[in-house]
The first five atom37 places (N, CA, C, CB, O) and aatype in JSON, in Angstrom:
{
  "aatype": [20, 20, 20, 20, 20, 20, 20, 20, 20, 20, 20, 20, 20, 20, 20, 20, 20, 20, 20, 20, 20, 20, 20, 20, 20, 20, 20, 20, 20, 20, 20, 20, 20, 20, 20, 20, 20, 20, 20, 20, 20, 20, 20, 20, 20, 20, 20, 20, 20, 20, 20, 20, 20, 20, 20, 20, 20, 20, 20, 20, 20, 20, 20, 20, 20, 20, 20, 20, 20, 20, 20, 20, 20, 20, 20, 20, 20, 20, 20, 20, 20, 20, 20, 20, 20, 20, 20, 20, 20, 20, 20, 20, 20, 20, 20, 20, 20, 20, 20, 20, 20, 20, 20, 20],
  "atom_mask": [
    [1, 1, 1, 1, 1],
    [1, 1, 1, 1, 1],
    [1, 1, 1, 1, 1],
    [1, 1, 1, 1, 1],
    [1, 1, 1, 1, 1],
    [1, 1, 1, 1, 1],
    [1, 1, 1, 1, 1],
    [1, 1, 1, 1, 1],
    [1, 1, 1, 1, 1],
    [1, 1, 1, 1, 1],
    [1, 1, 1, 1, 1],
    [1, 1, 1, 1, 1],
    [1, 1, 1, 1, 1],
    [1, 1, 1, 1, 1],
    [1, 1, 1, 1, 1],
    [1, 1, 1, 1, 1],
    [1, 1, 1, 1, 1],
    [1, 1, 1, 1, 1],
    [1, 1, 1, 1, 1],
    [1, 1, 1, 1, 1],
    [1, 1, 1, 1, 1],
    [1, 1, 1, 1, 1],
    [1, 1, 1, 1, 1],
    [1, 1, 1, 1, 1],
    [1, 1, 1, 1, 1],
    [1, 1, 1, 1, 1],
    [1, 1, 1, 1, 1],
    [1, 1, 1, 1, 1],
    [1, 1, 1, 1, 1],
    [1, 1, 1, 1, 1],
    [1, 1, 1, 1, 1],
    [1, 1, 1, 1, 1],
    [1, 1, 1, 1, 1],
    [1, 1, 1, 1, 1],
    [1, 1, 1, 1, 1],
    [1, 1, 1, 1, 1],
    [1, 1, 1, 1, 1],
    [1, 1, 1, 1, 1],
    [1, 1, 1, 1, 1],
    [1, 1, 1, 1, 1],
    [1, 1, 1, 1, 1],
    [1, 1, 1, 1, 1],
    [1, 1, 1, 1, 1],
    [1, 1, 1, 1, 1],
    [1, 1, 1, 1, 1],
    [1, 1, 1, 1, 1],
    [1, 1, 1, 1, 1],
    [1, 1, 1, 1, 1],
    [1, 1, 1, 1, 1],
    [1, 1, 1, 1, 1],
    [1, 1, 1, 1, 1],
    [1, 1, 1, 1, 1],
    [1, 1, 1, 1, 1],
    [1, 1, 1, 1, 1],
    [1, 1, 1, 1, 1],
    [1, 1, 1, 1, 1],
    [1, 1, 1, 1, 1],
    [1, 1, 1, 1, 1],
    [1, 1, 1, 1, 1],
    [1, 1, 1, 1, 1],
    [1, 1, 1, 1, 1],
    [1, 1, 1, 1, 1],
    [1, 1, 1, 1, 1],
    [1, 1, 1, 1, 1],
    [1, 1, 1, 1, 1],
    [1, 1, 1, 1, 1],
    [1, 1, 1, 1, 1],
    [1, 1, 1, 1, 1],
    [1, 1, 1, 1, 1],
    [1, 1, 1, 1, 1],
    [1, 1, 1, 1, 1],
    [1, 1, 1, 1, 1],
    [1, 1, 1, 1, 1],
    [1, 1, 1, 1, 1],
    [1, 1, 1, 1, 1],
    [1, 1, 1, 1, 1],
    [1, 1, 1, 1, 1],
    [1, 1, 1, 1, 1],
    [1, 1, 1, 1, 1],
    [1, 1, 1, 1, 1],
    [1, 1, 1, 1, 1],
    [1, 1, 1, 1, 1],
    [1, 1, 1, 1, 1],
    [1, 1, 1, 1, 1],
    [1, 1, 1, 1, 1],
    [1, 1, 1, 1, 1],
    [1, 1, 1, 1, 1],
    [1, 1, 1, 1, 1],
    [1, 1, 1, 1, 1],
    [1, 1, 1, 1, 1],
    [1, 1, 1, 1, 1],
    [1, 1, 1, 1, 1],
    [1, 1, 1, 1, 1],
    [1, 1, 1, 1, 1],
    [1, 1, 1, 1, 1],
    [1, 1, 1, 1, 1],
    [1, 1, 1, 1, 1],
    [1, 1, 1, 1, 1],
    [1, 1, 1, 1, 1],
    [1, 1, 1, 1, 1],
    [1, 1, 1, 1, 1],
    [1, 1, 1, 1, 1],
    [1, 1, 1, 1, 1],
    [1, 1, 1, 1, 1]
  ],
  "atom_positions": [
    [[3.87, -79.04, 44.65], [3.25, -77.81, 44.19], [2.87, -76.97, 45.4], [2.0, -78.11, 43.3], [2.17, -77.36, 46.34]],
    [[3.35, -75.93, 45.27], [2.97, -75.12, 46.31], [1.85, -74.34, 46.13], [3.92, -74.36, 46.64], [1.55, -74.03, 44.97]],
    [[0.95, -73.85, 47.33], [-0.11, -73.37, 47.36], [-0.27, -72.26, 47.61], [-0.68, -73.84, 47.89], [0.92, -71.97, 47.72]],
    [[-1.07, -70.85, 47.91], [-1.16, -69.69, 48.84], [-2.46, -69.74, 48.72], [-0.46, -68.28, 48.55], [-3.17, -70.52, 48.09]],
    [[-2.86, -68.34, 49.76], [-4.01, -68.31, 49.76], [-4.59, -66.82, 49.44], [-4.36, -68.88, 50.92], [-4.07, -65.84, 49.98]],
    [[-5.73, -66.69, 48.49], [-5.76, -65.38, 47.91], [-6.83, -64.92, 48.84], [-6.06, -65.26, 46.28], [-7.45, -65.65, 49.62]],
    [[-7.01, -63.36, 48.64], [-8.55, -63.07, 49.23], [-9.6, -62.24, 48.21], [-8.4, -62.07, 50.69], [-9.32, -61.12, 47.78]],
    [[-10.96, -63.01, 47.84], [-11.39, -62.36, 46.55], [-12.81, -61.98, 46.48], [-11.12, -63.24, 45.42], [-13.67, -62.85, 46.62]],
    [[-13.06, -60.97, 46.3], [-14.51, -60.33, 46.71], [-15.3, -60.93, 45.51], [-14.61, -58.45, 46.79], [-14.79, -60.9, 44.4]],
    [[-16.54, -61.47, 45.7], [-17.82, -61.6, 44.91], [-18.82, -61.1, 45.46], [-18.2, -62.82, 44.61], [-19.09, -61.41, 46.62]],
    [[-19.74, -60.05, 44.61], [-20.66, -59.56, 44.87], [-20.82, -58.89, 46.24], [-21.4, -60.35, 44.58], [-21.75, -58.86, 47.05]],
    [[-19.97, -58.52, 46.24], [-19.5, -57.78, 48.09], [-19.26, -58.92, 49.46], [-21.19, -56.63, 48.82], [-19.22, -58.84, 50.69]],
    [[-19.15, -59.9, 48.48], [-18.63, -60.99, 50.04], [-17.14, -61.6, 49.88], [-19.79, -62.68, 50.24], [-16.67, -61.9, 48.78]],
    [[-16.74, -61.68, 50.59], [-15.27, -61.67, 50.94], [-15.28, -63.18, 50.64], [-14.74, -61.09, 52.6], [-16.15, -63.9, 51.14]],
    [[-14.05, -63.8, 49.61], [-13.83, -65.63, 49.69], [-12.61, -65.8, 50.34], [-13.68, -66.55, 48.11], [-12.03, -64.72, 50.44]],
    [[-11.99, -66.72, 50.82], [-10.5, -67.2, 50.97], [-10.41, -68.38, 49.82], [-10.14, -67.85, 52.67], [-10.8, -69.52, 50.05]],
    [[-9.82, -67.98, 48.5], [-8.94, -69.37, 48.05], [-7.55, -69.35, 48.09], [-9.17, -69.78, 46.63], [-6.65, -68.59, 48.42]],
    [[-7.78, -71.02, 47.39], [-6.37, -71.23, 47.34], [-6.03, -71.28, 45.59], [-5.98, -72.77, 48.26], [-6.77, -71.15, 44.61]],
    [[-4.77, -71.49, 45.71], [-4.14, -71.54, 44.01], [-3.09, -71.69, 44.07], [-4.2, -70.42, 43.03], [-2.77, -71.85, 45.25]],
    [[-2.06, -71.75, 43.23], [-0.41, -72.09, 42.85], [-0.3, -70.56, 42.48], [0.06, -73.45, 41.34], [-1.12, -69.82, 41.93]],
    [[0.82, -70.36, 42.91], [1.14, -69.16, 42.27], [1.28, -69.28, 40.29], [2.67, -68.74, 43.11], [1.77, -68.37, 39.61]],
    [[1.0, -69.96, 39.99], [1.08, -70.18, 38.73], [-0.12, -69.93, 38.37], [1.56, -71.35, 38.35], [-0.06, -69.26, 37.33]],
    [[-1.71, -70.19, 38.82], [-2.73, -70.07, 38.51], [-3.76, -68.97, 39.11], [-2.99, -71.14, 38.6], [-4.99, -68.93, 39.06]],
    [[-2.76, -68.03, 39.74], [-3.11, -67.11, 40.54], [-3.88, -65.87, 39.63], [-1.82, -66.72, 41.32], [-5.0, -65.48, 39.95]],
    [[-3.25, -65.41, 38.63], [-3.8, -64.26, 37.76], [-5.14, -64.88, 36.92], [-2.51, -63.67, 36.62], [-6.06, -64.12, 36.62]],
    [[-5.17, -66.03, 36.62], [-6.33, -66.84, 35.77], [-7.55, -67.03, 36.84], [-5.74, -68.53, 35.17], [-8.74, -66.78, 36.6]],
    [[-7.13, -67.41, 37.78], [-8.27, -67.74, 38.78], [-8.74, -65.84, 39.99], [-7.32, -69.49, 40.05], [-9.65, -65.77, 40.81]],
    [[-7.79, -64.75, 39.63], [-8.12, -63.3, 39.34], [-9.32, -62.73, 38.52], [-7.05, -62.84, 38.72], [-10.33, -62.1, 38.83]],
    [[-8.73, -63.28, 37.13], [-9.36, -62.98, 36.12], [-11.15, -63.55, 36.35], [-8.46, -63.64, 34.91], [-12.16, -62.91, 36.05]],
    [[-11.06, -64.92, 36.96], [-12.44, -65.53, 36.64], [-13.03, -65.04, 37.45], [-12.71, -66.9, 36.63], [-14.12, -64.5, 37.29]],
    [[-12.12, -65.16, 38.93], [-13.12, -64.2, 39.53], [-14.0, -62.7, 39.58], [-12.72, -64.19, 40.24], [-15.05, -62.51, 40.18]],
    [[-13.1, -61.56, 38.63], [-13.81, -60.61, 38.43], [-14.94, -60.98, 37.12], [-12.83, -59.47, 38.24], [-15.81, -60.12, 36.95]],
    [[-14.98, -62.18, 36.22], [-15.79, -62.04, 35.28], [-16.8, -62.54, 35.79], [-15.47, -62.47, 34.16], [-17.77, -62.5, 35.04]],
    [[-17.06, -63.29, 37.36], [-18.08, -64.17, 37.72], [-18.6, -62.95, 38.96], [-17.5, -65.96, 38.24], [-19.76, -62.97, 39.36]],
    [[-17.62, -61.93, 39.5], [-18.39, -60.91, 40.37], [-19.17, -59.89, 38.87], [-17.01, -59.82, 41.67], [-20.18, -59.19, 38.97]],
    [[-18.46, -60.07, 37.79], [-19.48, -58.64, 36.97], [-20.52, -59.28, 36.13], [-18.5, -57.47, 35.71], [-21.42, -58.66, 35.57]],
    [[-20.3, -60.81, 36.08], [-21.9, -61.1, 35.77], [-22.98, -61.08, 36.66], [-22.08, -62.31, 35.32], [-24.16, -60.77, 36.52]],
    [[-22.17, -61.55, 37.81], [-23.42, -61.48, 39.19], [-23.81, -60.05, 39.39], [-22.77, -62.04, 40.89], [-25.02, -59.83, 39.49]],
    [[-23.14, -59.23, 39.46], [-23.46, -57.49, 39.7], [-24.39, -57.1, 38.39], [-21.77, -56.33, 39.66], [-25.39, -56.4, 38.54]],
    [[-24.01, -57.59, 37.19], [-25.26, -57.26, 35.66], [-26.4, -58.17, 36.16], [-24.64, -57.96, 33.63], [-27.5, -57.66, 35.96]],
    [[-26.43, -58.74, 36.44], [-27.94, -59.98, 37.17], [-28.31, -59.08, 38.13], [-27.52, -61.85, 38.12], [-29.31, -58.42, 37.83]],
    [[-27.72, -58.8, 39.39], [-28.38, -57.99, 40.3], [-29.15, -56.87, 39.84], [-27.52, -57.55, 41.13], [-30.26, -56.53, 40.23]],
    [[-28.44, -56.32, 38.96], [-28.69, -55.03, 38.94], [-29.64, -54.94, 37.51], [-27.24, -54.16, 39.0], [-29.68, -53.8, 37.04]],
    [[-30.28, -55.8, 36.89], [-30.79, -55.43, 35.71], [-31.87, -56.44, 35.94], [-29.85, -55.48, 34.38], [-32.59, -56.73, 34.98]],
    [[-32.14, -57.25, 37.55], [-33.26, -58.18, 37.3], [-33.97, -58.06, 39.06], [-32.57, -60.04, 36.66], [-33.46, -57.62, 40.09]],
    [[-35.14, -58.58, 38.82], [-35.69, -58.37, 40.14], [-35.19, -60.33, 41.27], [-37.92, -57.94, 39.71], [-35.63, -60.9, 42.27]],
    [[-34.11, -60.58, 40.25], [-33.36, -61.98, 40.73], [-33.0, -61.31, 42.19], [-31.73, -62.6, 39.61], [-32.58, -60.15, 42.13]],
    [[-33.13, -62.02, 43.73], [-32.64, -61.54, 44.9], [-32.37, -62.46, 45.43], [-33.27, -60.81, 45.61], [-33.16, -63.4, 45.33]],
    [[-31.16, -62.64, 46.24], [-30.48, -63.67, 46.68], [-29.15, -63.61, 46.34], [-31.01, -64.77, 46.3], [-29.03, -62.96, 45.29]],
    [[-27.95, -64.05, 46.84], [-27.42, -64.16, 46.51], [-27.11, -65.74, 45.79], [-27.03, -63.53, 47.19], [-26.26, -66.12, 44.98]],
    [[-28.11, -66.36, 46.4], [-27.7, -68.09, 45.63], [-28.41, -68.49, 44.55], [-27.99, -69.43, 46.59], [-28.22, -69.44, 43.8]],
    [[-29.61, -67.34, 44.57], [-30.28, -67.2, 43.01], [-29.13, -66.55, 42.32], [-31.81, -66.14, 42.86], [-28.64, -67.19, 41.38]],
    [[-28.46, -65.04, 42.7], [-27.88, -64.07, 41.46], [-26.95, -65.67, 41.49], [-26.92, -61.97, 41.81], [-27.3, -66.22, 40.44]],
    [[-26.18, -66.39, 42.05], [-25.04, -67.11, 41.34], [-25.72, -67.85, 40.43], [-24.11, -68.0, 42.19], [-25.53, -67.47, 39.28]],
    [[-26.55, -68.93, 40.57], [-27.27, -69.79, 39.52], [-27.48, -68.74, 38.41], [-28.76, -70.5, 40.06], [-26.89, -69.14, 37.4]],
    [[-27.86, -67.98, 38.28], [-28.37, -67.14, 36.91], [-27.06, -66.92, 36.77], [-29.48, -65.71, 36.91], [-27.06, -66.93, 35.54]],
    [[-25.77, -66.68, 37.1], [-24.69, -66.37, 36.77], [-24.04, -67.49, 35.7], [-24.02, -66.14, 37.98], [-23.71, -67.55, 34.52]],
    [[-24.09, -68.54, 37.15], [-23.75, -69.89, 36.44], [-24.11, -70.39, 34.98], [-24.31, -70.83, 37.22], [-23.29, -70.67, 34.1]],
    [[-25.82, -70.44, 34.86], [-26.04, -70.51, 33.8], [-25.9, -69.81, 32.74], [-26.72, -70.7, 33.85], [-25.9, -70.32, 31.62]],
    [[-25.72, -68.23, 33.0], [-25.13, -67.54, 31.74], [-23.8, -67.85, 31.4], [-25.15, -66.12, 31.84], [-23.61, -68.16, 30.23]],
    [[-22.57, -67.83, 32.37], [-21.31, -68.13, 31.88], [-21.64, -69.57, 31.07], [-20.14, -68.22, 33.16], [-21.22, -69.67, 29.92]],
    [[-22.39, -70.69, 31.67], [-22.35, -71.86, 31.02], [-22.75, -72.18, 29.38], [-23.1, -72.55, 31.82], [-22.52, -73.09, 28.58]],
    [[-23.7, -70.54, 29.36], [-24.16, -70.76, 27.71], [-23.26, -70.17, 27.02], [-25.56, -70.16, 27.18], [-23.04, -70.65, 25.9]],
    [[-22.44, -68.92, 27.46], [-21.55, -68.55, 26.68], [-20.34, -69.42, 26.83], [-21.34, -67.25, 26.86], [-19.66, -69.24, 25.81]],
    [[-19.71, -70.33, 27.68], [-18.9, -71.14, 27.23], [-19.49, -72.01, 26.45], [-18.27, -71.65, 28.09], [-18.98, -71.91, 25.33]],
    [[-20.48, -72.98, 26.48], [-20.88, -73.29, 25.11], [-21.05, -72.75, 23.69], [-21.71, -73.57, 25.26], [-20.93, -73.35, 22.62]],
    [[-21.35, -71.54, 23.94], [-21.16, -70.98, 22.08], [-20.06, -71.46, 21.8], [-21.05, -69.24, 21.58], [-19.82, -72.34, 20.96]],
    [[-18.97, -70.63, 22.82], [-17.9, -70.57, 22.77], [-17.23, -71.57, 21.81], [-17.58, -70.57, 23.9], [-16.78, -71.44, 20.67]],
    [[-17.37, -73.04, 22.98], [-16.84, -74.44, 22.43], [-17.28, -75.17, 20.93], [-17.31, -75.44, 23.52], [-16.67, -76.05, 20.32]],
    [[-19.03, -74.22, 20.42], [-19.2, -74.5, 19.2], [-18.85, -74.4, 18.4], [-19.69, -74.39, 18.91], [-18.79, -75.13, 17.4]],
    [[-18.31, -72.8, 18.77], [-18.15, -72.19, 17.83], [-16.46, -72.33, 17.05], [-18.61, -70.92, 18.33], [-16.16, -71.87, 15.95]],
    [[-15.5, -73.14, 18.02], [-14.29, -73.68, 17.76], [-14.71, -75.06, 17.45], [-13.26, -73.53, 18.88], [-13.64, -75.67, 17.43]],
    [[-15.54, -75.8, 17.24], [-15.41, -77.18, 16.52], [-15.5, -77.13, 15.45], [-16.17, -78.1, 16.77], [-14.97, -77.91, 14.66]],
    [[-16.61, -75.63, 15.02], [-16.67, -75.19, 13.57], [-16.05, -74.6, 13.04], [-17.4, -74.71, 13.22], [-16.31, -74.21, 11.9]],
    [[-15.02, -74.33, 13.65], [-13.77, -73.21, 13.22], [-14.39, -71.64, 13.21], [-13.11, -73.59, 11.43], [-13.87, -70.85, 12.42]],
    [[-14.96, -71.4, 13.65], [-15.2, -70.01, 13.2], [-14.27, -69.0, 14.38], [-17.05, -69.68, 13.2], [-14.15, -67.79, 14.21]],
    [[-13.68, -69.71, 15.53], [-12.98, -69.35, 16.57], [-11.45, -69.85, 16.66], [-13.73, -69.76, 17.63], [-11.2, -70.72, 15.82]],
    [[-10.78, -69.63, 17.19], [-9.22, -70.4, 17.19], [-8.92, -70.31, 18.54], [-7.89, -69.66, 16.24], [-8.7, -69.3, 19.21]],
    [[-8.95, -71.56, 18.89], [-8.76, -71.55, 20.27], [-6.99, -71.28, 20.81], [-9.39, -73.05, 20.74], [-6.15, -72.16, 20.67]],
    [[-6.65, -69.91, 21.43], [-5.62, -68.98, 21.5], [-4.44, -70.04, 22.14], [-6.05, -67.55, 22.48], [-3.45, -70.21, 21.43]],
    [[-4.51, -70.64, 23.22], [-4.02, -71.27, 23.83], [-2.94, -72.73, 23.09], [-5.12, -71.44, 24.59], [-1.78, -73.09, 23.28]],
    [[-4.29, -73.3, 22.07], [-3.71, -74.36, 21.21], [-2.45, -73.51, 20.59], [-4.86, -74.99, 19.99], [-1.25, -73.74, 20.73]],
    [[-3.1, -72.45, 19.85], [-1.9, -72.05, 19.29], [-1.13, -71.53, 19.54], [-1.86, -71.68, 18.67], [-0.28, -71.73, 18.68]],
    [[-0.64, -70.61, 20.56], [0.16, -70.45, 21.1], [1.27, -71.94, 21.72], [-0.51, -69.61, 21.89], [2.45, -71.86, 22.06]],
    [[0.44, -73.11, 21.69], [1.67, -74.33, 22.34], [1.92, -74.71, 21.0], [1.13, -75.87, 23.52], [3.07, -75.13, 20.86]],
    [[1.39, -74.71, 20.23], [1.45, -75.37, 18.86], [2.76, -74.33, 18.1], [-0.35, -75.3, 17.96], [3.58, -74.67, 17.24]],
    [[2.63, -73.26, 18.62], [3.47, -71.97, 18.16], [5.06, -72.78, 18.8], [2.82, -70.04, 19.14], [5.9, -73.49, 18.24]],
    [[4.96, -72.35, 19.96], [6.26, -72.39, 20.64], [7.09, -74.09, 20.29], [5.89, -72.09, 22.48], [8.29, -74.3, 20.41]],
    [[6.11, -75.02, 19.9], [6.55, -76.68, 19.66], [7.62, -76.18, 18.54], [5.06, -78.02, 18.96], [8.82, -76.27, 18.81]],
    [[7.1, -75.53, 16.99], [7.71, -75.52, 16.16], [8.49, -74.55, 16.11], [7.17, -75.68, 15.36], [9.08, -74.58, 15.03]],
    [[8.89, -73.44, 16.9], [9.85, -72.78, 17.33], [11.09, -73.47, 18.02], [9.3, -71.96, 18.07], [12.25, -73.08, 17.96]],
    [[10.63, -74.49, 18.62], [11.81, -75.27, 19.27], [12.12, -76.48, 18.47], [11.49, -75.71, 20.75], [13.18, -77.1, 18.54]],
    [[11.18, -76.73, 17.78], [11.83, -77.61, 16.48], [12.76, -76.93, 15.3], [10.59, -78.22, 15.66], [13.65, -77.55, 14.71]],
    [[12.37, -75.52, 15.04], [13.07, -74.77, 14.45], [14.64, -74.22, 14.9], [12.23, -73.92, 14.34], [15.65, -74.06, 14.21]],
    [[14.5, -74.11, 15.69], [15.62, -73.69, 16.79], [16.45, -74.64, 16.52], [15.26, -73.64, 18.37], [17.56, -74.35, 16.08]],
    [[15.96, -76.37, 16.81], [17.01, -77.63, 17.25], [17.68, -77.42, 15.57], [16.06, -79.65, 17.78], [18.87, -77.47, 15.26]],
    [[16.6, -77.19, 14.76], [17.57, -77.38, 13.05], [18.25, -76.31, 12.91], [16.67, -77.48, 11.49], [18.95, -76.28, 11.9]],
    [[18.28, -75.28, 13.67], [19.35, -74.03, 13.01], [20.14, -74.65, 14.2], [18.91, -71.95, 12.96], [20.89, -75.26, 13.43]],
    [[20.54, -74.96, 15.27], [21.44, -75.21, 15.75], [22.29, -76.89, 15.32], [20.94, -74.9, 17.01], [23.46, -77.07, 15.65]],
    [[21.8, -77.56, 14.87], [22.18, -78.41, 13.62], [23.01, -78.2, 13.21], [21.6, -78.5, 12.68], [24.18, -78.46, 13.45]],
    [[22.31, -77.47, 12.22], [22.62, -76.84, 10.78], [24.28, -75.66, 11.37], [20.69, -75.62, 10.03], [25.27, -75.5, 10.66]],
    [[24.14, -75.2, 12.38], [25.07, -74.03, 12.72], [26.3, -75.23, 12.92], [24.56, -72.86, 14.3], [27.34, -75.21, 12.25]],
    [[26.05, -76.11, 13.78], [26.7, -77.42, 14.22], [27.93, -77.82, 13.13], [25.47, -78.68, 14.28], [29.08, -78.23, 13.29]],
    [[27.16, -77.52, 12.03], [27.91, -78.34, 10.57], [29.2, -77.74, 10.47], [27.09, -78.07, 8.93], [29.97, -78.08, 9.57]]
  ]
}
């Protein structure tokens, strides 16, 4: 697996990671949702620090991934991902029987 190395601002400080080019846009993504919770903390609390704004960060992403996860055990959510693999399985099971079936 190959690696690179990205460069990604939080809260105005510069990181170096790493990632696969495969996990490059996901680990993008988290990073701007973990610089705009830290910037809504800064900016809406007398929280100062930067290793306080992350903990208050931390713990907010951590409660909303918990709803989150509740809220898919109870079904009231569909977790996108399942279905989308669950999608493409029976597409390629579908596929193998029309090519079967074409076979005949």
């Amino acid at each position: 697996m190959t690696t690179k190395q990205i460069e990604a601002t939080i809260l105005g400080q510069s990181y170096r990671l790493a990632c696969s080019p495969e996990t490059e846009a996901a680990l993008l993504e988290a990073v701007a949702r973990v610089d705009a919770e830290m910037t809504k903390i800064r900016n809406a609390s007398n929280v100062r620090g930067t290793d306080r704004i992350a903990v208050m960060a931390a713990l907010s992403l951590a409660s909303e991934l918990l709803k989150l996860q509740q809220s898919v055990r109870h079904g009231e959510a569909f977790p996108a991902e399942e279905i989308r693999r669950t999608m493409h399985q029976m597409n390629q099971k579908l596929g193998a029987v029309l090519d079967q079936h074409e076979a005949l």
